[in-house]
SEMIDREN-386764 format. One record per residue (C-alpha): x, y, z. Coordinates in steps of 0.25 Angstrom, whole numbers, plus 5000, padded with zeros to 4 digits. Each point is the difference from the previous one (the first is absolute). Layout:
! SEMIDREN-386764
XYZ ...
This chain:
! SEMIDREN-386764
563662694400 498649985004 499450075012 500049885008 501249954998 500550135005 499249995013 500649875003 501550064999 499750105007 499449925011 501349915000 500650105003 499350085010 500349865008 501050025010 500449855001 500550014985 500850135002 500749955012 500249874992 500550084987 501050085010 500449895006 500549954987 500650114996 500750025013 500549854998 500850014986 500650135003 500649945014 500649894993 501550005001 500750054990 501450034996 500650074987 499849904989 499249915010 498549975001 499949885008 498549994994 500549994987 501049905002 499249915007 498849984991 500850044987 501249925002 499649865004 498650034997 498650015009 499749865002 501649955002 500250095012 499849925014 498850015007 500750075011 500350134991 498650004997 499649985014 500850125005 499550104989 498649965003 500250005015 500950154999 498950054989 498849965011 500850085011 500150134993 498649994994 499549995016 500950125003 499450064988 498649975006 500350045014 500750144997 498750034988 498949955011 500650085011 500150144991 498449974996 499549995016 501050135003 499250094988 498649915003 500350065016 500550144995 498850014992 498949975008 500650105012 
C-alpha cells in the first residue's frame, strides 16, 4: 500500500469516535442471546430474510445497537480523560 493510504488508516484509527463505535459493535453481537443451537441473529435475517422481518425487529436491533455503542462511548471517553488527567499531574 502506498504511503498515504497508510497514513489515512492510521489516522481512522487514531480516532476515538471510531474505536468507541467499533467496540460498541463488537460489544453488541456478542450480547446477543443465545442458546445452544440458537442464534437469534441468524434466525431472523436468514430464515424469513432481512427485508420480510417487521419493522419493529429492525427498530429494536438498531435502537439496542445505538445503546451499547453510547455505553461504549461513555466507558472509552471516561478511560481517555482518567490517563489525559494522570498524565499531565
Amino acid at each position: 500500500m502506498s504511503a498515504v493510504i497508510l497514513a489515512k488508516i492510521r489516522k481512522l484509527l487514531s480516532n476515538r469516535l471510531v474505536l468507541a463505535t467499533a467496540a460498541g459493535t463488537l460489544v453488541w453481537f456478542a450480547d446477543q442471546p443465545t442458546v445452544r443451537g440458537y442464534n437469534p441473529l441468524l434466525e431472523m435475517f436468514w430464515d424469513p430474510g432481512f427485508f420480510r422481518t417487521l419493522s419493529r425487529d429492525h427498530a429494536v436491533l438498531l435502537f439496542s445497537w445505538f445503546v451499547t455503542t453510547l455505553f461504549c462511548h461513555f466507558v472509552l471517553f471516561a478511560v481517555d480523560k482518567v490517563r489525559q488527567r494522570e498524565s499531565k499531574a
